[in-house]
Legacy VTK file of the C-alpha trace (Angstrom):
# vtk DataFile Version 3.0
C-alpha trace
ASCII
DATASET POLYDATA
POINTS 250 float
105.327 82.446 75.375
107.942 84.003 72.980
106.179 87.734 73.692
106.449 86.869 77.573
109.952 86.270 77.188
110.566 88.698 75.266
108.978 90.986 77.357
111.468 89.530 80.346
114.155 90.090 78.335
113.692 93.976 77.865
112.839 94.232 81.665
115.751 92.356 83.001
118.499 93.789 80.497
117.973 96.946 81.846
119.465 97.307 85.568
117.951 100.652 86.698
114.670 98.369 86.620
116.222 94.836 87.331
116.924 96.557 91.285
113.569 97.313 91.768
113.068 93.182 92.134
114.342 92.400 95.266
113.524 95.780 97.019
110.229 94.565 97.296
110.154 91.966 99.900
113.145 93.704 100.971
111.174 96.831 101.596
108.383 94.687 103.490
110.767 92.808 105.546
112.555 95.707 107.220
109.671 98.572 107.133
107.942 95.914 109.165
111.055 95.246 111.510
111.376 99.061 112.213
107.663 99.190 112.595
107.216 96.730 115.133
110.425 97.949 117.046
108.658 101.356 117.314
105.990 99.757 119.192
106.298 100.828 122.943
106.427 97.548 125.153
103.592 98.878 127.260
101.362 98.848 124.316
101.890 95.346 123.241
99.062 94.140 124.982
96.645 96.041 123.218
98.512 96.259 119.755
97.354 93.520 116.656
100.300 91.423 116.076
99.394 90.249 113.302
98.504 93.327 111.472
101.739 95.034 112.745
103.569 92.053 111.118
102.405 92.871 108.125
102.712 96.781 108.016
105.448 96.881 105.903
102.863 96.000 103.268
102.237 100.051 103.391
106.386 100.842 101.779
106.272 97.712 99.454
103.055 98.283 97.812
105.411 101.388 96.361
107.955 98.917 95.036
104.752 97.078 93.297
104.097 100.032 92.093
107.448 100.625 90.440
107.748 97.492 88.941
104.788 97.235 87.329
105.179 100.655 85.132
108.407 99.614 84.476
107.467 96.621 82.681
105.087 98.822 81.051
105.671 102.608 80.669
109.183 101.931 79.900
108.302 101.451 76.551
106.715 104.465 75.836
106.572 106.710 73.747
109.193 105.600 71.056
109.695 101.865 71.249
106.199 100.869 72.445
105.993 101.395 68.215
108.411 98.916 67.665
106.855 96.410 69.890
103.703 96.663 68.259
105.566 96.669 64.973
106.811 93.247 65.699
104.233 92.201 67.097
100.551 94.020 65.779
98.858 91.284 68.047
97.561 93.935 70.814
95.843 91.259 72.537
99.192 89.342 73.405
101.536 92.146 74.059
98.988 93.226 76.741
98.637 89.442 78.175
102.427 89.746 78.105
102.885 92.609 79.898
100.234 91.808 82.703
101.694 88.359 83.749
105.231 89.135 84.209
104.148 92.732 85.931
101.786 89.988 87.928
104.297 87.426 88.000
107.429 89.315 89.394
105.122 90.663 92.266
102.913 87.637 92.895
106.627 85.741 92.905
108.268 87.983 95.390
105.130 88.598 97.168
104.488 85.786 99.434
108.295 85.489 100.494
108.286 89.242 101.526
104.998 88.847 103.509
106.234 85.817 105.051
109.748 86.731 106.417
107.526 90.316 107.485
105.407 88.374 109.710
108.196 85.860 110.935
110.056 88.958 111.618
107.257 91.248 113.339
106.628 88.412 115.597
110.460 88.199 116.326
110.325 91.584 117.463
107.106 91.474 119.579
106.885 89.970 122.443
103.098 90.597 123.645
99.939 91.533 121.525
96.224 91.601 121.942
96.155 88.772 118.642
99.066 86.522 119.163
97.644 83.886 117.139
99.619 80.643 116.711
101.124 80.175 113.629
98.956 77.203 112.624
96.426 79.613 112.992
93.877 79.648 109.265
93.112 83.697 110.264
96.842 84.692 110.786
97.875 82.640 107.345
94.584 84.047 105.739
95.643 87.646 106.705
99.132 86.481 105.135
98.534 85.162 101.823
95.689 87.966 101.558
98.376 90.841 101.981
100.139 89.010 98.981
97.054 88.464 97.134
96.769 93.004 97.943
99.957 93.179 96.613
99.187 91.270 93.028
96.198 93.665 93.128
98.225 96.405 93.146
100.432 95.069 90.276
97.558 94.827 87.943
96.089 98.210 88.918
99.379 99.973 88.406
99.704 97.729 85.022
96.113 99.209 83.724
97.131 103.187 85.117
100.830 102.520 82.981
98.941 101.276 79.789
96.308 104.407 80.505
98.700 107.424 81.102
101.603 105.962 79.366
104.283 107.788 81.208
106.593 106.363 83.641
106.491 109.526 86.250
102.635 110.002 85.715
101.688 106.598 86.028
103.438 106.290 89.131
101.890 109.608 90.693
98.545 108.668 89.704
99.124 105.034 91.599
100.476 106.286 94.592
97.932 108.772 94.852
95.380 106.406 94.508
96.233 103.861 97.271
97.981 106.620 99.920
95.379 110.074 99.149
92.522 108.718 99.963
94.297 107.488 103.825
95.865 110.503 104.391
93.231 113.020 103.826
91.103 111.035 106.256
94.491 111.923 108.662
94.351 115.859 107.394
90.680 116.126 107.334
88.331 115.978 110.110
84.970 114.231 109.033
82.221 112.946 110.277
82.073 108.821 111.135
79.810 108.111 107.968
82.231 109.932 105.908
85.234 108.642 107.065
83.736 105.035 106.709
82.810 105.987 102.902
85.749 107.257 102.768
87.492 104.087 103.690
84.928 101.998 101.674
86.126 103.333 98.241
89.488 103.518 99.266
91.486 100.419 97.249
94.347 100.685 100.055
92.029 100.493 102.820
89.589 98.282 101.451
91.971 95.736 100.675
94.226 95.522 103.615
90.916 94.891 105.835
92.026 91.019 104.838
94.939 91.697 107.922
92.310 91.775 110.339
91.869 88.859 112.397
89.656 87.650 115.041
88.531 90.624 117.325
91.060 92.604 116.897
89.533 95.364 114.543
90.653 97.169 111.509
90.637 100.551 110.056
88.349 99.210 107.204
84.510 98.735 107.500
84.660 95.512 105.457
85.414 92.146 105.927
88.232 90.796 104.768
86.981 89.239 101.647
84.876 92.036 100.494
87.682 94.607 101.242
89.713 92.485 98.475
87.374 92.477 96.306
87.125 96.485 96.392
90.854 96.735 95.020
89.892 93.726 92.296
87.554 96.115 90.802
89.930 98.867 91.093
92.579 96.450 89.337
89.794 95.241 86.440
88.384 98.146 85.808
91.927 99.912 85.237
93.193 96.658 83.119
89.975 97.014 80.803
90.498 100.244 80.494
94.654 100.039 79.416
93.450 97.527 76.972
90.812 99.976 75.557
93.651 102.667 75.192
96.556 99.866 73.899
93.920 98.120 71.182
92.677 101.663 69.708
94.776 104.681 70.423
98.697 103.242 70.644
99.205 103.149 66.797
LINES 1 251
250 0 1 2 3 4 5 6 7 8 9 10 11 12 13 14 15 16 17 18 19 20 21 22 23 24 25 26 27 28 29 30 31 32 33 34 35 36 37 38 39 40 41 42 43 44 45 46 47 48 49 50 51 52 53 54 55 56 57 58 59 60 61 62 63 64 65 66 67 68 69 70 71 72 73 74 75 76 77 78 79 80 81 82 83 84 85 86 87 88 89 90 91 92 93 94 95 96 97 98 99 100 101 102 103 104 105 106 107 108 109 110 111 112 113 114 115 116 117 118 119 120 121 122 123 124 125 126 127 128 129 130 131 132 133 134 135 136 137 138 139 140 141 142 143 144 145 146 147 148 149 150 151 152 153 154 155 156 157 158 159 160 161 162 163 164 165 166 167 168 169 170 171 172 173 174 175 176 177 178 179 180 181 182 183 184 185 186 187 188 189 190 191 192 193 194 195 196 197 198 199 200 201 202 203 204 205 206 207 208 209 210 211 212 213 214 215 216 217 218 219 220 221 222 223 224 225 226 227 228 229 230 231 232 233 234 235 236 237 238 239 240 241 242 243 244 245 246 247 248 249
């Protein structure tokens, strides 16, 4: 606990990273609005409400991005010496550093993907999936988006500990999650590798949990098993981070 807050300390003393806090459901909230006001009102009846609520997902995940290597690459290359100096115990400055990277999104999270769904709903008045909000798919597709967005945390946390540079880690994130979705937008290819394509993808894969009912998706899987893609994206970077932090930070 006294690594954890100490680790809190040196991210909230420092305001260039403090901001990046509330941008997040920020950034959900009104991508989403502007989103869903872009619909055309002769589409509505064909468009996923739900999903559209929730698009915003596609700017904050950015803002997940940022805060995660900024509880983490921050530190690097200088002080991350000192921190190990005071504490040598590898194991807890990584637990450390992955809850509150965790924490802050998973925190901020579900209010963002809340008030983006209250507020794409506001804004649309028809939709093919108009669930009611006592609906189990809509809040599924809810809490999943912030359950994507904890995902995200972690991954970026194992990519910081990995590259250990602020600019690199966050080029290597982003171009993770978005590459993948826009060269199947550049690139013409054939169904099967389009759908492999979107298999492997950790953006793709995990937002298939927004899909609801019969309204369809951009992701072959199903909602669960899309999640699970980006946990093994997040796990496998995490191990690896740990495996650079425990033998090559000195």
């Amino acid at each position: 606990m006294r690594t954890l807050h100490g680790e809190w300390t040196k991210f909230r003393t420092v305001p260039g990273q403090l901001w990046t806090l509330p941008a997040l459901p920020l950034a959900m909230i009104v991508c989403t609005a502007l989103i869903a006001a872009g619909a055309h009102p002769e589409q509505e009846g064909t468009l996923d409400v739900t999903a559209l609520s929730l698009s915003g997902v596609y700017f904050a995940q950015a803002v997940a991005v940022l805060v995660a290597v900024a509880v983490v690459s921050a530190e690097y290359p200088r002080m991350m010496r000192t921190t190990l100096a005071a504490n040598p115990r590898r194991g807890t400055v990584f637990t450390a550093k992955t809850l509150l990277a965790a924490g802050a999104v998973g925190v901020l999270a579900l209010p963002g993907v809340t008030g983006a769904l209250l507020t794409g709903r506001a804004v649309l008045t028809g939709g093919a999936a108009r669930l009611p909000l006592s609906s189990w798919p809509l809040w599924r597709a809810t809490l999943g988006t912030a359950v994507y967005l904890l995902l995200v945390a972690l991954l970026t946390t194992g990519i910081a500990l990995i590259v250990r540079h602020a600019a690199a880690a966050v080029g290597t994130a982003l171009t993770l999650l978005y590459g993948p979705y826009l060269a199947t937008l550049i690139i013409e290819m054939p169904d099967h590798a389009l759908h492999l394509v979107q298999k492997i993808s950790p953006m793709t894969a995990g937002l298939a949990v927004q899909t609801v009912g019969g309204a369809g998706g951009t992701s072959p899987w199903s909602p669960g098993a899309g999640l699970a893609v980006t946990a093994v994206y997040a796990a496998g970077a995490l191990v690896a981070g740990w495996g650079m932090l425990r033998w090559r930070d000195a």
